[in-house]
N, C-alpha and C positions, 0 to 999 in steps of 0.2 A: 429157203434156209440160208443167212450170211455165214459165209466166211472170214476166217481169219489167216494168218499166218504167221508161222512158224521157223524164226529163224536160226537155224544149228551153226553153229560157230567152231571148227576144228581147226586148233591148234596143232601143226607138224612139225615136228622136226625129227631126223632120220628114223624114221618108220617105214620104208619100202617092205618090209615084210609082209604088212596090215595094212598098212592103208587102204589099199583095193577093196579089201576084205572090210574095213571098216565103212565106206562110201555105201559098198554096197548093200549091208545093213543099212543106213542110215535111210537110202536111198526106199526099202522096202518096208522099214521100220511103220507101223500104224501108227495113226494120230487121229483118229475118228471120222468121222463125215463133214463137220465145221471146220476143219484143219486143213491150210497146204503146207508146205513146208519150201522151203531157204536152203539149202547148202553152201556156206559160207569158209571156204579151206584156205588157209591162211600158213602159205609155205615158212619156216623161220628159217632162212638161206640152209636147206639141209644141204649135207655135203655126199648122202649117196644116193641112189636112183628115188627118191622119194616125188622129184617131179616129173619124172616120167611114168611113174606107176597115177600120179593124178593125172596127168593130161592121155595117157591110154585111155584110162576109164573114161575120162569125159566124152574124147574121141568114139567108144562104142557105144556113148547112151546122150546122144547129143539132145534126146528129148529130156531128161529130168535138171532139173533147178538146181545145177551146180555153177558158182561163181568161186574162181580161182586165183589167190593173190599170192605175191610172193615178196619178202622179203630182202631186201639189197645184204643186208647186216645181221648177223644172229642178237636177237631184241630175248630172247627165252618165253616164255608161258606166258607171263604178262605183259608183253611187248605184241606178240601174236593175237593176244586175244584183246586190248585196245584197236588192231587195225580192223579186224574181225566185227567187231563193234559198230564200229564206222562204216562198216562195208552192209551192215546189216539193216534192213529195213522190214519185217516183219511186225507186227503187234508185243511179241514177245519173243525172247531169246533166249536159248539154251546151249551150254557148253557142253563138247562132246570129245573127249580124247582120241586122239586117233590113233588107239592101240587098243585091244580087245578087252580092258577090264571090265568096259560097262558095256550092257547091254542094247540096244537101240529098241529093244522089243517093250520096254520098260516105261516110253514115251509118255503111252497112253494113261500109266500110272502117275507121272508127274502132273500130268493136265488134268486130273481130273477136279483138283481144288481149283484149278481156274473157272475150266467147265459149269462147274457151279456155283461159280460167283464170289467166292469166297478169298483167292488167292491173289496177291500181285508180284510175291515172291515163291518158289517153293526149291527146296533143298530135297536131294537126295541124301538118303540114311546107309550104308552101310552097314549097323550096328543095333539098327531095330527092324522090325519084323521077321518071318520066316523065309526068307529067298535065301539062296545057298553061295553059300562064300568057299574061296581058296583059303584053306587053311594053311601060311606064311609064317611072315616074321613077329615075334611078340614084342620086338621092340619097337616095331611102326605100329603096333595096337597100340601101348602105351604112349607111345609118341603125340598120336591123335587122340588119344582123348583127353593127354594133360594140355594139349594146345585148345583144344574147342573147350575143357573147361576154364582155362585161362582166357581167352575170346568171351566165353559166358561171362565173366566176373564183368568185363571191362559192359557189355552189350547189353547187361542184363535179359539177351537170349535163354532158352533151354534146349538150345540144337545140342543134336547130339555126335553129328558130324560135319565139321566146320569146313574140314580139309575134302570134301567128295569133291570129285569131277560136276557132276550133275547137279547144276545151279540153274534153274527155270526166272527170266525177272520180265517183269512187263519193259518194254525199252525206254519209255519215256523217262523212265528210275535211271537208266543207265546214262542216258544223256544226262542226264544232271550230275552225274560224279565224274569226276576227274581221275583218272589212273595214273599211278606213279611208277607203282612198282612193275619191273620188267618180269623178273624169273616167277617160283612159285611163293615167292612175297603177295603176291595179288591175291590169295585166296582170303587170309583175312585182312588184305587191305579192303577188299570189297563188302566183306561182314562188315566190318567196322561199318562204313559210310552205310551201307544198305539200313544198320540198325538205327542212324539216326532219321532215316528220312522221314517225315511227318505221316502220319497216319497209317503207314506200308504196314500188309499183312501179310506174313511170311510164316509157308508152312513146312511140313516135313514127312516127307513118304521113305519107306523102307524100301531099298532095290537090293538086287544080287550084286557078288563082287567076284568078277572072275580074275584075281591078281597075278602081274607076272613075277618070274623072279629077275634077279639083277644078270645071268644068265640068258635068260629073255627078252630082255633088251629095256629094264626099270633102271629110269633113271636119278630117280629122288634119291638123296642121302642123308646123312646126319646133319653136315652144314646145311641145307637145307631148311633143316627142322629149326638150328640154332636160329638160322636167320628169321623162319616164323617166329619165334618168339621174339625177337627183335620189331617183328612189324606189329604184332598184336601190338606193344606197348606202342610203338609210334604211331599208329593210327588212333586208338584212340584215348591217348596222352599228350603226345607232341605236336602231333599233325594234323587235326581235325576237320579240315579244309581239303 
């Protein structure tokens, strides 16, 4: 039976609380009998114990497949997950927050459109099926679904969740795009280009959402959100390239 692999890409920055805790899901996380997996941690210069909580961990499980990078300059989300990227050499690649919203257990659910031949992109859904969510802030609901149906217009998509963490792509798709955007501009920078690439078949699975609050240590805001709107149009209006 061939194998493949599987590589997890986590973006950090000041998470010492989770991180541990998130590794070592990620680290026990299933991916079936065809899968290995990648640990791909991509420190973005945090400013509290966030790399000593990785390099402990690595320190007590010097057998699992973790590769460690760090940061000189705070680059934000898509500054991290461009190096992450590069660092990455598995078949496919998945992004993975490294703070407890998502679950690692959920893996096996994203792979299975691949599994059967059917996938070379797949998104995580927040918003469809039955897994169980933090019931939060109603204006990050609304937030997100007028952004992914504003992405829809542009992408001629029908995701339903543009903004998830949990983005599954074959890697070769990735080498061919170009990242621009540093912060969380990169989520629909990457829709955009992902929707134009020739023949890409891109699906959508429903996962659980365990959200923090801004007490918790969530860091996304409203500018944020304005500047999403900003990159939907410029990617694919302005910037197509």
């Amino acid at each position: 039976m061939s194998t493949h692999l599987l590589s997890i890409v986590i973006p950090v920055y000041n998470e010492e609380r989770y991180i541990a805790q998130v590794l070592e899901a990620v680290a026990g996380a299933d991916v079936g009998d065809t899968w290995q997996k990648e640990i791909v941690v991509v420190n973005d210069c945090s400013t509290d114990n966030t790399q000593e909580q990785i390099d402990e961990f690595m320190a007590a499980h010097p057998e699992l497949p973790v590769k460690s990078f760090s940061l000189e300059k705070n680059q934000g989300k898509g500054g991290a997950l461009n190096r992450g990227f590069q660092e990455a050499t598995g078949d496919f690649v998945l992004i993975q927050d490294a703070d407890l919203e998502y679950d690692p257990e959920e893996y096996i659910r994203l792979l299975k459109p691949v599994n059967k031949g059917f996938a070379d992109v797949v998104y995580g859904s927040r918003f469809v099926g039955r897994q169980p969510h933090r019931i939060l802030y109603f204006y990050h609901y609304l937030g997100n679904r007028f952004l992914t149906f504003l992405s829809n217009l542009f992408t001629n998509l029908n995701l339903t969740d543009m903004e998830v963490c949990y983005k599954l792509f074959r890697r070769e798709y990735l080498e061919g795009i170009r990242l621009r955007e540093r912060g969380f501009g990169v989520e629909p920078e990457l829709t955009a280009k992902l929707s134009r690439v020739k023949g890409v078949r891109i699906y959508e699975v429903g996962i659980s959402y365990y959200g923090r609050s801004y007490a918790e240590g969530k860091k996304i805001n409203w500018r944020d959100g304005v500047y999403a709107i900003y990159c939907v149009l410029k990617y694919n209006i302005w910037a197509r390239k």
